[in-house]
C-alpha positions as CSV (number, residue, x, y, z in Angstrom):
1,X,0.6,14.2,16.8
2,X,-2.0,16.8,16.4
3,X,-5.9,17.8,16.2
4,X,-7.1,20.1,13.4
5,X,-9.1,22.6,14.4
6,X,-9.7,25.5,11.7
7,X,-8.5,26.5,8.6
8,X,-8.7,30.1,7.3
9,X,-9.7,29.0,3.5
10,X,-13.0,30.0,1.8
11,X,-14.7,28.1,-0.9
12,X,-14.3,29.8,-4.2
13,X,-16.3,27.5,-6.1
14,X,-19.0,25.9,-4.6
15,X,-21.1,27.5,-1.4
16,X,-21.7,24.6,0.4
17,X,-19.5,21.6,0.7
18,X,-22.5,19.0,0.3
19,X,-20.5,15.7,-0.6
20,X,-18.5,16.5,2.6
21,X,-21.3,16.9,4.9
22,X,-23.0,13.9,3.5
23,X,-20.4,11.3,4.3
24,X,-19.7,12.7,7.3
25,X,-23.9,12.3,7.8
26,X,-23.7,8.8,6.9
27,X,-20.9,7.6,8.6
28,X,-22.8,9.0,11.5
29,X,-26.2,7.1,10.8
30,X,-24.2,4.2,10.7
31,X,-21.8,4.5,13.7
32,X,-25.6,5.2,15.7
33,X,-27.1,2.5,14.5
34,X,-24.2,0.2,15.2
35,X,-22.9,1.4,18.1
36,X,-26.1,2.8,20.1
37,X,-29.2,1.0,18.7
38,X,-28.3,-2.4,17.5
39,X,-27.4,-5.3,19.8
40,X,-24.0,-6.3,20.4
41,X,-24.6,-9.5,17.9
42,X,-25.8,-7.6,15.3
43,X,-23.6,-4.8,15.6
44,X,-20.5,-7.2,15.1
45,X,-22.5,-9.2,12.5
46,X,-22.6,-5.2,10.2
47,X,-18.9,-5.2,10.9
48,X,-17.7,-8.2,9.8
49,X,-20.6,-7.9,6.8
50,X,-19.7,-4.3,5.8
51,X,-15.6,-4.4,6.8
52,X,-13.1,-5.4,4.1
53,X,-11.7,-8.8,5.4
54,X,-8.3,-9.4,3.2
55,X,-8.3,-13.5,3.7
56,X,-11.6,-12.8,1.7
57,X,-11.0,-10.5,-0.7
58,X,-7.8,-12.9,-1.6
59,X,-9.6,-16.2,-1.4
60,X,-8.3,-17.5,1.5
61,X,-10.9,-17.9,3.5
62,X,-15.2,-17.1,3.1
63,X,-17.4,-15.4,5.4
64,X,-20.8,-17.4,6.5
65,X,-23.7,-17.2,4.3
66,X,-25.6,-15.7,7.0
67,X,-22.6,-12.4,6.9
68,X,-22.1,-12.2,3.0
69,X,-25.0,-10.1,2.6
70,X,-23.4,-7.7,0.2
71,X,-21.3,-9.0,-2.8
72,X,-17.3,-9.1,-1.6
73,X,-16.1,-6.5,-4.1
74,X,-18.0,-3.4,-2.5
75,X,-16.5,-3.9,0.8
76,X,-13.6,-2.1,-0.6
77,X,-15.4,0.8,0.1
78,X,-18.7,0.2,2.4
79,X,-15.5,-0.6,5.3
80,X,-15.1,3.0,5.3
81,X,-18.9,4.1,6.7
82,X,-18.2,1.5,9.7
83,X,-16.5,2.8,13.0
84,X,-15.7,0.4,16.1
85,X,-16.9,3.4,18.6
86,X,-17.2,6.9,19.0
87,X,-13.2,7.8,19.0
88,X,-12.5,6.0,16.0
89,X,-15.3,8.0,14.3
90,X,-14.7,11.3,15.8
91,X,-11.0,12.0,14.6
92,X,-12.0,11.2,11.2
93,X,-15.2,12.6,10.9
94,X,-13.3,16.2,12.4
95,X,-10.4,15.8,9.6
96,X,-13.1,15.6,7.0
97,X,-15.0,18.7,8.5
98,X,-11.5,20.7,8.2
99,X,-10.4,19.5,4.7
100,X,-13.0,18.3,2.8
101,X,-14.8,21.2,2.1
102,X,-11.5,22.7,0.1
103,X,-10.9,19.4,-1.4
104,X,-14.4,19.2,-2.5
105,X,-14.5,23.2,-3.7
106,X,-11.4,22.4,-5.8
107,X,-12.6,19.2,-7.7
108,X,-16.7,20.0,-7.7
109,X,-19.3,17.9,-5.9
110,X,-19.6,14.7,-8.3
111,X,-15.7,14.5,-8.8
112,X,-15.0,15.1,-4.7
113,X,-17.0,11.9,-4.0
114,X,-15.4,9.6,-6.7
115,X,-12.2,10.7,-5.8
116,X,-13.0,9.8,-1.8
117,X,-14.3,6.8,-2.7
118,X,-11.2,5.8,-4.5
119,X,-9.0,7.0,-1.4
120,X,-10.8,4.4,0.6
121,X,-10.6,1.4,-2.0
122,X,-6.7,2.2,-2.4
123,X,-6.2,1.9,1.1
124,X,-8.2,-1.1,1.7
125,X,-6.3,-3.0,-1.3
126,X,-2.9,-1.7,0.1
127,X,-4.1,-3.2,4.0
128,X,-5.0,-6.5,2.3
129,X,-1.6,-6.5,0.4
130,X,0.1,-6.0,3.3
131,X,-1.6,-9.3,5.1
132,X,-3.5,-11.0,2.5
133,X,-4.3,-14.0,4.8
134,X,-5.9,-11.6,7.8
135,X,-9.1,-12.5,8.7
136,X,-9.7,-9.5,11.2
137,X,-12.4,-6.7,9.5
138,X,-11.0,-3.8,8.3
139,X,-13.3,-0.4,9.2
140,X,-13.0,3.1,9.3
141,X,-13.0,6.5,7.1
142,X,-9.0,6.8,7.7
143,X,-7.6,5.5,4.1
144,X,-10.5,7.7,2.4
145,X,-9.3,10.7,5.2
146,X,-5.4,9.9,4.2
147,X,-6.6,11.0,0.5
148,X,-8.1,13.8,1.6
149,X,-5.8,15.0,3.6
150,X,-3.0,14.4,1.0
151,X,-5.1,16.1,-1.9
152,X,-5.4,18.9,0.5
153,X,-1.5,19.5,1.3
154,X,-0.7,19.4,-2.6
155,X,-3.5,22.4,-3.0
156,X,-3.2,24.4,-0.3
157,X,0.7,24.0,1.8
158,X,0.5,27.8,2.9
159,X,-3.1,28.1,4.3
160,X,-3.2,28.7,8.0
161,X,-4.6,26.1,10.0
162,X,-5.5,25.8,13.6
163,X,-4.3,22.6,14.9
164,X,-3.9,21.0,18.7
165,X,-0.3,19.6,19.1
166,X,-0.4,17.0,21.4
167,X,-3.4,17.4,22.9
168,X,-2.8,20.7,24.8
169,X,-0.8,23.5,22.8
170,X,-2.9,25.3,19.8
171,X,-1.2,26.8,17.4
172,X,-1.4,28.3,13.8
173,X,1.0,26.9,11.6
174,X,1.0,26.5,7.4
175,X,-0.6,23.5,6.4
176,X,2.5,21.5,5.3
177,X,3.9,21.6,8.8
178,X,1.6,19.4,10.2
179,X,0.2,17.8,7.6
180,X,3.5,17.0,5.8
181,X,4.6,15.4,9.0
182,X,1.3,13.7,9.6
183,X,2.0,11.7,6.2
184,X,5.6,10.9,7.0
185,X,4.3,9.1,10.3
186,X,2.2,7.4,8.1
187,X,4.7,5.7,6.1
188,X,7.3,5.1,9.1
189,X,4.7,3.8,10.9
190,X,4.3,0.9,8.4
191,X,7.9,0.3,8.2
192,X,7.5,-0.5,12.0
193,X,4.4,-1.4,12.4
194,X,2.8,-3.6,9.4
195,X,1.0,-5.7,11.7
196,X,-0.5,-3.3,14.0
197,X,-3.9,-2.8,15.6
198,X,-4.2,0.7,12.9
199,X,-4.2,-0.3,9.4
200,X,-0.9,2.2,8.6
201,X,-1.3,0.3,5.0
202,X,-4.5,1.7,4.5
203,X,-3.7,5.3,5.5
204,X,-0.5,4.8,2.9
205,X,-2.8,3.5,0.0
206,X,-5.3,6.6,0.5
207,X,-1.9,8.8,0.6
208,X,-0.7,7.8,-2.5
209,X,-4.0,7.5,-3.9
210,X,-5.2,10.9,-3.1
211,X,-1.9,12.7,-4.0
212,X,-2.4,10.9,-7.6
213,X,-5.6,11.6,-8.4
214,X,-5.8,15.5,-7.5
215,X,-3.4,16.4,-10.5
216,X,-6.3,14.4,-12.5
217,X,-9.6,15.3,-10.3
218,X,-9.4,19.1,-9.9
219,X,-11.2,21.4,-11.6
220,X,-9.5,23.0,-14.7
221,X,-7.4,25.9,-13.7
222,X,-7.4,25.0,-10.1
223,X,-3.2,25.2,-9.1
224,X,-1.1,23.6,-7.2
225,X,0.4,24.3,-4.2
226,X,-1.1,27.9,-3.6
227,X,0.8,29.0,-6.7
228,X,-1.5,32.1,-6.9
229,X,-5.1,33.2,-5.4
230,X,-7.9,32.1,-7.4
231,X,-10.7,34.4,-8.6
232,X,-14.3,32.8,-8.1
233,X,-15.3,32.9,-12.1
234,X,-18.8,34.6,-10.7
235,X,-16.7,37.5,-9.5
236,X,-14.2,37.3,-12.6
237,X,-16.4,37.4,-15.1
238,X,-19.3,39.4,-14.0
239,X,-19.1,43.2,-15.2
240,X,-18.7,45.9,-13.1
241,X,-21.4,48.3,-13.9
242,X,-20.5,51.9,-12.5
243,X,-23.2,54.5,-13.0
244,X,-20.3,57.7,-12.9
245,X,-18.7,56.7,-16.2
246,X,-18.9,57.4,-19.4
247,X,-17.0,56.3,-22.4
248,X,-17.3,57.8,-26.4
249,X,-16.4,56.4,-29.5
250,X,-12.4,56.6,-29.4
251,X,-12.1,58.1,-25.7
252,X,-10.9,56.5,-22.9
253,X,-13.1,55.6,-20.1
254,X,-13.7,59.2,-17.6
255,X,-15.6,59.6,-14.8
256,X,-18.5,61.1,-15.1
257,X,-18.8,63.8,-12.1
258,X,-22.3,64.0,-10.5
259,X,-23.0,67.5,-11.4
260,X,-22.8,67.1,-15.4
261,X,-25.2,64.5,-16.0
262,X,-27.8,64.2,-19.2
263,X,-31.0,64.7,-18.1
């Protein structure tokens, strides 16, 4: 439906977004190392090793010895560093870039990385729920990018933000136009399409997921839904010194004028 580009929000909190740039590092690393150095065998060997595989997680069926090389519960979140190619990873790594640094500012570093780690085990247990007996890997950022992007809506609705509509027309438009619409997708998409080759399911469990646990993850004092702008607490609470005035005991501040100064 449409490509975000920019979004005219500045951190108030932090002053970099480091959790965000870390995954995004990460998922990365791994997409080079799977899909650029490692051989075709191996590369498929990491997926079906680090993807979360419902017929597994719900004991219907059990990967090789050889496969299982990390225990079957972390999969619910190590499928979210794996990508099948460049143009799975480059949509969600560009989402993250635009949201996640807001997200992140709004919750703190720590917080912003358990919550997007959450995202992505929601939607993988939502996937498997919706086919518990699939035996086809399940990889990709998108249920931890659903959360993101859901968290971000519920904080921010009246930002501006740049997106592409259909590949071709940029335009400005409040976050909740797109993004809103975005998410509705999402959940018609599942209604018509449970068994598709996108895991809608998992994009629905980060939604719900992320939506949840920004009333509990953001920072205290943080609103909702642009309610009012949000003075930095380094800029709030730092006194103003201002050399030209001059209070006494009982008197109201005055400026002091430049030419009746103590010496």
């Amino acid at each position: 439906m449409f490509i975000p580009l920019h979004d005219a929000n500045t951190l108030k909190h932090i002053k970099v977004q480091w959790v965000t740039m870390g995954l995004i590092a990460v998922d990365l690393a791994v997409w080079l190392f799977t899909g650029v150095v490692a051989s075709q065998s191996v590369s498929q060997a990491t997926i079906v090793g680090l993807g979360y595989i419902p017929a597994v997680a719900f004991h219907h069926a059990r990967l090789e010895p050889a496969l299982a090389f990390i225990p079957e519960p972390l999969t619910y979140i190590t499928y979210s560093f794996v990508h099948s190619g460049f143009w799975h990873l480059a949509p969600n790594m560009l989402f993250l870039w635009v949201f996640g640094d807001n997200v992140e500012d709004a919750m703190g570093h720590l917080r912003f990385l358990v919550f997007y780690l959450l995202c992505a085990a929601a939607g993988a247990l939502v996937h498997g729920l919706v086919g518990t007996t699939s035996e086809a890997p399940l990889v990709g950022a998108s249920g931890a990018i659903s959360g993101v992007v859901t968290a971000y809506v519920v904080l921010h609705p009246r930002v501006k933000v740049w997106v592409l509509v259909l590949m071709r027309v940029p335009l400005p438009l409040p976050a909740f136009v797109p993004l809103l619409l975005w998410i509705g997708q999402q959940f018609v998409m599942l209604v018509l399409e449970p068994d598709g080759s996108i895991s809608w399911g998992a994009h629905v469990g980060g939604i719900v997921a992320g939506g949840l646990l920004v009333l509990l993850m953001r920072r205290r004092g943080v609103p909702l839904f642009d309610r009012e702008v949000v003075t930095p607490r380094a800029v709030k609470d730092r006194p103003t010194a201002n050399p030209a005035m001059v209070a006494a005991p009982g008197e109201q501040l005055c400026p002091r004028p430049p030419w009746n100064r103590q010496q």
